[in-house]
LUMRO-7479 format. One record per residue: residue in three letters; x, y, z of N, C-alpha, C in turn. Coordinates in steps of 0.2 Angstrom, whole numbers, plus 2048, in hexadecimal, padded with zeros to 3 digits. Layout:
N
ALAXYZXYZXYZ ...
//
This chain:
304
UNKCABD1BCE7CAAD17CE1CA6D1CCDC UNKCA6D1BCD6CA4D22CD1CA4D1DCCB UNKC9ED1DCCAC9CD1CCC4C99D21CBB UNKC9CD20CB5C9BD26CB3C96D25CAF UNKC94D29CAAC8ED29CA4C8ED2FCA2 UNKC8FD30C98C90D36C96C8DD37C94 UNKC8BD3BC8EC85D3DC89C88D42C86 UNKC8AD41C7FC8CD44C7CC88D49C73 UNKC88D4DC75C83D52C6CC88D52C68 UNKC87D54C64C8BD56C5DC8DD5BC5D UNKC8AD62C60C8BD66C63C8ED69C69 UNKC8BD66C6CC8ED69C74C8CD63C79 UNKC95D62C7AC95D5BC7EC92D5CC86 UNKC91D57C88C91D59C90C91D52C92 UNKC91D52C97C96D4BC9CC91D4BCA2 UNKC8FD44CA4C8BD43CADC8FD3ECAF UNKC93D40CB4C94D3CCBAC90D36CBE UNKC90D31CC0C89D2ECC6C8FD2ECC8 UNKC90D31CCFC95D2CCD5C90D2ACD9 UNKC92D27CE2C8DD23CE5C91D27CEC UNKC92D2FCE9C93D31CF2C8FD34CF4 UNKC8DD3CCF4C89D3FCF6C85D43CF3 UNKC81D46CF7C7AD48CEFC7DD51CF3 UNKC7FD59CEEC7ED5DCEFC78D62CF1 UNKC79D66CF2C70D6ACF4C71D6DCED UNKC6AD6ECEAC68D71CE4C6FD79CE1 UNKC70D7CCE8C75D84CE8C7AD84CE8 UNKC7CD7CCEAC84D7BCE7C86D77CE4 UNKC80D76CE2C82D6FCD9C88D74CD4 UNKC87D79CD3C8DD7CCD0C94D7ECD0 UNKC93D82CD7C9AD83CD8C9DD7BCDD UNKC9CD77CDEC9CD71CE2C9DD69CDB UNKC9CD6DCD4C9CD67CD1CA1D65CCE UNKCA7D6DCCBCADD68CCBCB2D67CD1 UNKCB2D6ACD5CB5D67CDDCB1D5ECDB UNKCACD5DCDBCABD55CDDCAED4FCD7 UNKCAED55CD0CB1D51CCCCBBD4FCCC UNKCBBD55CD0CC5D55CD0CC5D52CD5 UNKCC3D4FCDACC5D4ECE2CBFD47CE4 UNKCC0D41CDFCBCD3CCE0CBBD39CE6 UNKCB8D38CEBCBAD33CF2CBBD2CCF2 UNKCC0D29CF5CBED21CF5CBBD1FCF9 UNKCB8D1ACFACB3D17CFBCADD16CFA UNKCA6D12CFDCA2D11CFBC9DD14CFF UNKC98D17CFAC90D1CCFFC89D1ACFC UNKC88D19D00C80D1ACFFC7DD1FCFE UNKC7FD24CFAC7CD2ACF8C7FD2BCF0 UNKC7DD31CEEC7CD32CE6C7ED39CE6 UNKC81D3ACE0C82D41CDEC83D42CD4 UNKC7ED44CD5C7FD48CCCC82D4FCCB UNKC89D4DCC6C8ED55CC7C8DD55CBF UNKC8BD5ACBEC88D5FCB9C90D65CB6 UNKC92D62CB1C99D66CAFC96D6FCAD UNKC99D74CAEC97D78CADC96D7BCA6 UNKC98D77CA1C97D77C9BC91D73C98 UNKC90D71C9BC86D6DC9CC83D71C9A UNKC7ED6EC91C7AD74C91C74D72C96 UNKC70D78C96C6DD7BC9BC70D7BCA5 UNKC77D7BCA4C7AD7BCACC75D80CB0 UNKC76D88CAFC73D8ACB0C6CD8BCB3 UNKC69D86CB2C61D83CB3C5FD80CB9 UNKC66D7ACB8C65D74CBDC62D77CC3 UNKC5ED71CC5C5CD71CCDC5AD69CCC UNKC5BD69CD5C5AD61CD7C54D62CD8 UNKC4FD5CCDBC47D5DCDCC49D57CE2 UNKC4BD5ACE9C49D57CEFC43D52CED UNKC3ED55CEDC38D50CEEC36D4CCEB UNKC3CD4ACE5C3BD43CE1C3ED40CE4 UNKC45D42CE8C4CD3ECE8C4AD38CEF UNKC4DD32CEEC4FD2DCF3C55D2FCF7 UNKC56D31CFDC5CD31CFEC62D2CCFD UNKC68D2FCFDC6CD27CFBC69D24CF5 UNKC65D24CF2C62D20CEAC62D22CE6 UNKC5DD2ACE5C59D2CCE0C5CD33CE0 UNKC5ED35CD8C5ED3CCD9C5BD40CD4 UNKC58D45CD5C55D48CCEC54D4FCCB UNKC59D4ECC6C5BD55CC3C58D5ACBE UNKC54D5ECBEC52D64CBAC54D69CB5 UNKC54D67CAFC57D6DCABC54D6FCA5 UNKC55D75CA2C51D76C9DC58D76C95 UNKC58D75C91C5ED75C8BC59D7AC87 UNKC5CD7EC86C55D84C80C51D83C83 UNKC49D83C7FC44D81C82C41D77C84 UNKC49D75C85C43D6EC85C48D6EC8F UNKC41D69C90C41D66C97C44D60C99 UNKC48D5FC9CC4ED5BC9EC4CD59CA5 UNKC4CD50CA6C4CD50CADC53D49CAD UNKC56D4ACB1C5DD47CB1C5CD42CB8 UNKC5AD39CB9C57D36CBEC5ED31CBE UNKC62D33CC7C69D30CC6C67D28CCC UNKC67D26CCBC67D20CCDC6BD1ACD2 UNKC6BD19CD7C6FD16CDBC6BD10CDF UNKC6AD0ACDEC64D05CDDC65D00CE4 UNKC63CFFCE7C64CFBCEFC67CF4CEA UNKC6CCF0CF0C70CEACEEC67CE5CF1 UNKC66CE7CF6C60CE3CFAC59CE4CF5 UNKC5ACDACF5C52CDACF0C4CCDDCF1 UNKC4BCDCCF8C45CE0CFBC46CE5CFB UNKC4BCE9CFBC4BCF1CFCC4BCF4CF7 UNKC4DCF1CF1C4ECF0CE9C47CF1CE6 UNKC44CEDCE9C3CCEECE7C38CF2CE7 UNKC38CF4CEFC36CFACF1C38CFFCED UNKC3ED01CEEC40D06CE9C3FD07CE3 UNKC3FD03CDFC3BD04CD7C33D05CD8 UNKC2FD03CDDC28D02CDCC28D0ACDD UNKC2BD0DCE3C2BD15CE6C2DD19CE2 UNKC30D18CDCC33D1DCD9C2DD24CD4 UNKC2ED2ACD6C27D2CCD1C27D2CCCD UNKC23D2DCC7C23D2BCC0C1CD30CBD UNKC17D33CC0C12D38CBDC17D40CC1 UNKC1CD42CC2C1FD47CC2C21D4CCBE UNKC22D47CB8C25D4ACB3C22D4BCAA UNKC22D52CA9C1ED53CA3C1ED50C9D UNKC19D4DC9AC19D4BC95C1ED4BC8F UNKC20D52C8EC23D56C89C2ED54C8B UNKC2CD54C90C35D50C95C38D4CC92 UNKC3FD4EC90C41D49C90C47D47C96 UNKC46D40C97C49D3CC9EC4FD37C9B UNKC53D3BCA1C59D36CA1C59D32CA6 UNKC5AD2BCA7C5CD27CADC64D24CAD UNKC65D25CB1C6FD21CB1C6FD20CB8 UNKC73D1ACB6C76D18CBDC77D12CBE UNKC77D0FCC6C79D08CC5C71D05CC8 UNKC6ED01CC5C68D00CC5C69CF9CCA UNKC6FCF5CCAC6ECEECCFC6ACE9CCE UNKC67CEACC6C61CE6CC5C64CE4CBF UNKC65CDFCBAC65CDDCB5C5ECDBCB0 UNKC5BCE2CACC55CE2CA9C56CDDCA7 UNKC57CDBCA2C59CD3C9FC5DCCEC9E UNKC5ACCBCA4C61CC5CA7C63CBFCA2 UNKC62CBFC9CC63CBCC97C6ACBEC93 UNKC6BCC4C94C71CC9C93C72CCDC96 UNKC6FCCFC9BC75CD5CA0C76CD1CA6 UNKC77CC8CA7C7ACC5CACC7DCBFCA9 UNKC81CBCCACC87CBBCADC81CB0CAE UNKC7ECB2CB3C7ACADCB4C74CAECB7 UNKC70CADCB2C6ACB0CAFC64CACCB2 UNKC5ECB1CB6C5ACADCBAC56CAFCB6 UNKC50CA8CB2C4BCAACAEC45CABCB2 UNKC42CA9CB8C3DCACCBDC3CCAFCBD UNKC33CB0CBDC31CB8CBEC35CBDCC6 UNKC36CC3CC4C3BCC5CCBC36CCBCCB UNKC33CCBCD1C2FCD4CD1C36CD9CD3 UNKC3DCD7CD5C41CDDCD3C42CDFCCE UNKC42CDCCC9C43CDECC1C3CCE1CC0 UNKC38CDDCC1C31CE1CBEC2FCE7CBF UNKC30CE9CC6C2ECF0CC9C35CF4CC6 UNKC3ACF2CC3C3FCF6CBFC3DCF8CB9 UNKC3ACF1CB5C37CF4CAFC32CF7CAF UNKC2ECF7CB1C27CFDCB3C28D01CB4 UNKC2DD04CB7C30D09CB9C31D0ECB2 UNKC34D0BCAFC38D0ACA6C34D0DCA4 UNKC2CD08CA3C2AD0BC9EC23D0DCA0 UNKC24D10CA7C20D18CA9C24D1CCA9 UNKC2AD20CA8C2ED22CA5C2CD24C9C UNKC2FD1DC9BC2ED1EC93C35D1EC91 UNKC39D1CC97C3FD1CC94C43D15C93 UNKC48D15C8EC4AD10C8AC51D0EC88 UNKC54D08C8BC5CD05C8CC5ED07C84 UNKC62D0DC81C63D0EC7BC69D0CC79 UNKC6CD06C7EC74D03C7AC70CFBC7B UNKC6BCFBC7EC68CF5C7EC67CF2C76 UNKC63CF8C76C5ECF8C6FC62CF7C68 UNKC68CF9C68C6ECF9C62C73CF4C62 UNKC73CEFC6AC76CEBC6BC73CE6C72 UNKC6DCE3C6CC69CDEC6DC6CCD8C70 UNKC71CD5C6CC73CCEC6DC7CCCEC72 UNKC7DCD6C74C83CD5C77C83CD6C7D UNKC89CD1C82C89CD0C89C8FCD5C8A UNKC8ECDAC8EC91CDEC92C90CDDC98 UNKC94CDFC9EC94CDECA5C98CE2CA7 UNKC93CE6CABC96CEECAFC99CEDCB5 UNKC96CE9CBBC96CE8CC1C9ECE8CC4 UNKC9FCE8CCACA7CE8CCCCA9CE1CCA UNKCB1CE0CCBCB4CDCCC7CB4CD5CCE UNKCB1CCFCCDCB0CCCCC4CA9CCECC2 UNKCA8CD1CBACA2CD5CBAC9FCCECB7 UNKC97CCECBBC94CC9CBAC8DCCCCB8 UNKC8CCD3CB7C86CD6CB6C85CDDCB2 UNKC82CE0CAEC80CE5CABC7CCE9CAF UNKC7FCEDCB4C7CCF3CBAC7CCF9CB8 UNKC7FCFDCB4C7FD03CB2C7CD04CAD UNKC78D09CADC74D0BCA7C73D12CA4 UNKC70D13C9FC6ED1AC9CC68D1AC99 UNKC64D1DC9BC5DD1AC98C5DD21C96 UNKC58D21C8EC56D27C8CC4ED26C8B UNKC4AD2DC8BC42D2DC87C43D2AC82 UNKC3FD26C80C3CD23C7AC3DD27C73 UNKC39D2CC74C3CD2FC6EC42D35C6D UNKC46D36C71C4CD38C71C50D32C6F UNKC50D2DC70C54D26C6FC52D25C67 UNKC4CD26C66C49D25C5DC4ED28C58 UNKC4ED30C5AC4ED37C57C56D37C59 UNKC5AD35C5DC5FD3AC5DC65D36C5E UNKC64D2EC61C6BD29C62C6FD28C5E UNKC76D29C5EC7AD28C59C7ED21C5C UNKC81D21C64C86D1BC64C86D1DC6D UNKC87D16C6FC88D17C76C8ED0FC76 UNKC90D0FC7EC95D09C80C97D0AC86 UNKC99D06C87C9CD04C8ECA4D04C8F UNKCA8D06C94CAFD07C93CB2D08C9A UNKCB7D06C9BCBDD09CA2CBBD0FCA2 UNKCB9D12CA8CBAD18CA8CC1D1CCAA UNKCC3D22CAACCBD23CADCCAD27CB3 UNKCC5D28CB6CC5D29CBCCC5D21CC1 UNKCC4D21CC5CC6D1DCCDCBED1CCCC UNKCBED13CCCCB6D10CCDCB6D09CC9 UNKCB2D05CCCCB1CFCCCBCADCFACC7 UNKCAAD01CC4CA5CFDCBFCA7D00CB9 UNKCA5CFFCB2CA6D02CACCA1D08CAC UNKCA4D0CCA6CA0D14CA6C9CD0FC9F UNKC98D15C9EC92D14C98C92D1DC94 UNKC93D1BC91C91D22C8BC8CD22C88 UNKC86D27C86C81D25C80C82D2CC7B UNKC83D2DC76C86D33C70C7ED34C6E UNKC7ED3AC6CC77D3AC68C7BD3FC62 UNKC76D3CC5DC78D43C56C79D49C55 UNKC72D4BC59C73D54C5AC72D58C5F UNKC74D5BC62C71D5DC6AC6CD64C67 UNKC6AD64C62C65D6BC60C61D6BC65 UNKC5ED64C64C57D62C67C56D5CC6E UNKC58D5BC73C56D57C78C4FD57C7B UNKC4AD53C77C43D53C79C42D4EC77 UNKC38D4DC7AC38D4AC7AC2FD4AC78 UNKC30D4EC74C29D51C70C2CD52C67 UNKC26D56C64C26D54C5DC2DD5AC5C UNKC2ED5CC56C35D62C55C2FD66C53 UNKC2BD66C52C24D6EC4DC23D6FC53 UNKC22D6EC59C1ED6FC61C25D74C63 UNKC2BD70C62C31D73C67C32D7AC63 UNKC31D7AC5DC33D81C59C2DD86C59 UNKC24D83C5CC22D89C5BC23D8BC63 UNKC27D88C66C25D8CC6DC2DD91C6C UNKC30D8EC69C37D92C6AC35D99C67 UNKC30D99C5FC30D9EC5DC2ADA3C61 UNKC27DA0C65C21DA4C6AC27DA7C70 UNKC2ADA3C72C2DDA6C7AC36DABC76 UNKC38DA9C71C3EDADC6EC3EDB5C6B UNKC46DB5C6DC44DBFC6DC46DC0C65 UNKC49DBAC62C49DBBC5CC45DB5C58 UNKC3FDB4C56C3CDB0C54C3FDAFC4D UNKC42DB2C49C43DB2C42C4ADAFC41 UNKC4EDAFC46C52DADC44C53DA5C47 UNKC4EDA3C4DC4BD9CC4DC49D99C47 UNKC44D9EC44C41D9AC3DC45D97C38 UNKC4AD9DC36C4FD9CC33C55D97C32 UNKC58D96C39C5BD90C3EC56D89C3D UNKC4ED89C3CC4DD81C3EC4AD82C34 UNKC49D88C32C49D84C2AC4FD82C26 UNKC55D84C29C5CD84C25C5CD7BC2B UNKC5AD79C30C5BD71C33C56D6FC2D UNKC52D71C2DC4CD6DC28C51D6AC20 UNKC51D71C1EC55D6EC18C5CD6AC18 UNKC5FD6AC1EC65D63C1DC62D5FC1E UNKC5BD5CC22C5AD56C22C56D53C1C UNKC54D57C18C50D57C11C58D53C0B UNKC5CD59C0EC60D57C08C64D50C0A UNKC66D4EC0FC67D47C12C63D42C0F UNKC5BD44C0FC56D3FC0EC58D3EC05 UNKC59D43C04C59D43BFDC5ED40BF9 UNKC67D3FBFFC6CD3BBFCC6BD37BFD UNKC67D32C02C64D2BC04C61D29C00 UNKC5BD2CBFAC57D2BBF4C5CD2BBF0 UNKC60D2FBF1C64D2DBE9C68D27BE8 UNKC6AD29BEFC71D20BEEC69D1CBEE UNKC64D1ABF1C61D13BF0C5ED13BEA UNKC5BD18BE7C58D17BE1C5ED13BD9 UNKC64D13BD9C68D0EBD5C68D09BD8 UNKC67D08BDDC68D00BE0C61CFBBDE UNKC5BD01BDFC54CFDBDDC54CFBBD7 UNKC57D02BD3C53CFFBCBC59CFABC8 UNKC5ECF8BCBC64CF1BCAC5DCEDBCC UNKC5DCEEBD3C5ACE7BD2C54CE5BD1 UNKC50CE8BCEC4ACEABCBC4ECE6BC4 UNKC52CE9BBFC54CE6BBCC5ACDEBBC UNKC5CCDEBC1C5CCD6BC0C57CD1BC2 UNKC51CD5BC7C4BCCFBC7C46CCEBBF UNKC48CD3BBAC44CD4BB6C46CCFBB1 UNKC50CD0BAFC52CCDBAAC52CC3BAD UNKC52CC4BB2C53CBCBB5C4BCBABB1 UNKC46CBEBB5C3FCBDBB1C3ECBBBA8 UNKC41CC0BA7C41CC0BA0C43CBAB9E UNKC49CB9BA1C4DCB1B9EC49CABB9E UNKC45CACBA4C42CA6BA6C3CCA4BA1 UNKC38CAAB9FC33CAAB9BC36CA9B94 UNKC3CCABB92C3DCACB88C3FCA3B8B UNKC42C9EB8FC41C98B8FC3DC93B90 UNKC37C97B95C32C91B96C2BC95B94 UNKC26C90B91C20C93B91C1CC93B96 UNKC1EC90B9CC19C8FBA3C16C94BA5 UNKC10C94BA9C0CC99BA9C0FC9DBB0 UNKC13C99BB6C14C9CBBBC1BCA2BB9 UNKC1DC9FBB3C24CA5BB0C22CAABAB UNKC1DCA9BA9C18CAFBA6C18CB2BAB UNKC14CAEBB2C11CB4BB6C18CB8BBB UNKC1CCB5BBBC23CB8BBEC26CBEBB9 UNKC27CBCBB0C26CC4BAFC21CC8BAF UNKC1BCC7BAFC18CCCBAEC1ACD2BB5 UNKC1ACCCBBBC1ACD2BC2C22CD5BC1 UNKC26CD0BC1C2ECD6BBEC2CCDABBB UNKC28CDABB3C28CE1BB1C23CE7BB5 UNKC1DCE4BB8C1ACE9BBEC1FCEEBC3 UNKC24CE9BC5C28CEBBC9C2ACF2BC8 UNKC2ECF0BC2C35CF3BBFC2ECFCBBE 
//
């Protein structure tokens, strides 16, 4: 059974698989990761694998870290994109409530540098919010879901298709889907800075549950720190530092000029209606001498 999840730049795509067969050793995550993507297995594992397309930016980097992983549950991937820090957390979450429990309490959460930005995906078996990611919805406190969310936000990471589609019922689960179990969580502030569109969909591989995609804007930057922080180290540790300078002043000035086309279009739309709050004022005052329509033009005119 295979479930998907993508993440796509504007720049340079790159694609993460979750299936639920087997976890590789860190030395043959690469030459072993399209073999796992062309030659799916059927059936059902208790075990996890993250396949990393070799067009991944920072492929080259990857490493697993044994000593975060749950066997069968938990997997955790390492990489660096430029100079930002990437921890990729694949997820395969127990059906059993008590082991469900457990599982989210043991998960680490102070391993990872402040400056990181964390991906989590996968199939969580938990409905964060049973008021819309179930079907029939338990309003009681549940310490499975709690020790889920805690989890979340020791992390610092954040349902980014949630956030954009507040009031909508989607259900990922095998068929009849009765629940919202796959997910893609991003850092907090990569989710701020960089979400453009994510959804849910058939995937066209072989598998019961729906895929999930999240798209961001730009792949320049995947962090999760300030953009002056990531460029002065780029310019400390690069063999050409001038031509970094050059690169993040010429980003500077598109996003200036953007802010600049946004001033322009809203600035004729203000002073319209700056001008019809003013003329309705006016009209009211050349009709009545009452003091409250005095005092209504005088603040139109402030306005304007």
């Amino acid at each position: 059974m295979w479930r998907a999840a993508s993440i796509t730049t504007q720049h340079t795509p790159f694609h993460l698989q979750v299936p639920s067969r087997l976890v590789f050793p860190a030395q043959g995550l690469r030459e072993r990761s399209q073999l796992a993507a062309d030659r799916p297995t059927r059936g059902r594992s208790k075990e996890v694998l993250t396949v990393l397309r070799s067009d991944f930016p920072g492929f080259d980097s990857a490493i697993e870290l044994p000593s975060l992983a749950v066997p069968g549950r938990y997997l955790v991937v390492k990489l660096m994109v430029d100079s930002a820090l990437i921890y990729i957390h694949n997820v395969y979450a127990p059906v059993d409530r008590q082991e469900k429990h457990q599982f989210f309490s043991s998960l680490a959460t102070e391993e990872f540098e402040v400056h990181a930005t964390l991906f989590v995906l996968g199939d969580l078996n938990t409905p964060p919010d049973p008021t819309l990611d179930s079907s029939t919805p338990n309003l009681h406190y549940d310490p499975v879901r709690a020790s889920c969310l805690e989890w979340f936000a020791k992390l610092g990471v954040v349902d980014a298709w949630r956030i954009h589609f507040d009031t909508k019922h989607v259900f990922t689960g095998p068929l009849p889907r009765k629940n919202r179990l796959d997910y893609i969580l991003l850092s907090g502030t990569n989710c701020d800075g960089y979400y453009a569109s994510s959804k849910y969909f058939l995937p066209t591989h072989a598998g019961d549950h729906l895929a999930h995609s999240v798209h961001s804007r730009s792949g320049a930057q995947l962090h999760g720190r300030g953009e002056a922080e990531l460029v002065r180290d780029a310019l400390r540790t690069s063999s050409n530092p001038g031509k970094v300078w050059k690169g993040w002043k010429a980003n500077i000035k598109t996003q200036l000029q953007g802010v600049q086309k946004k001033l322009r279009q809203q600035d004729p739309r203000a002073v319209e209606d700056a001008r019809v709050v003013l003329d309705r004022a006016a009209k009211r005052y050349r009709t009545s001498a009452r003091d409250d329509d005095c005092e209504l033009f005088a603040e139109a005119m402030n306005t304007r």
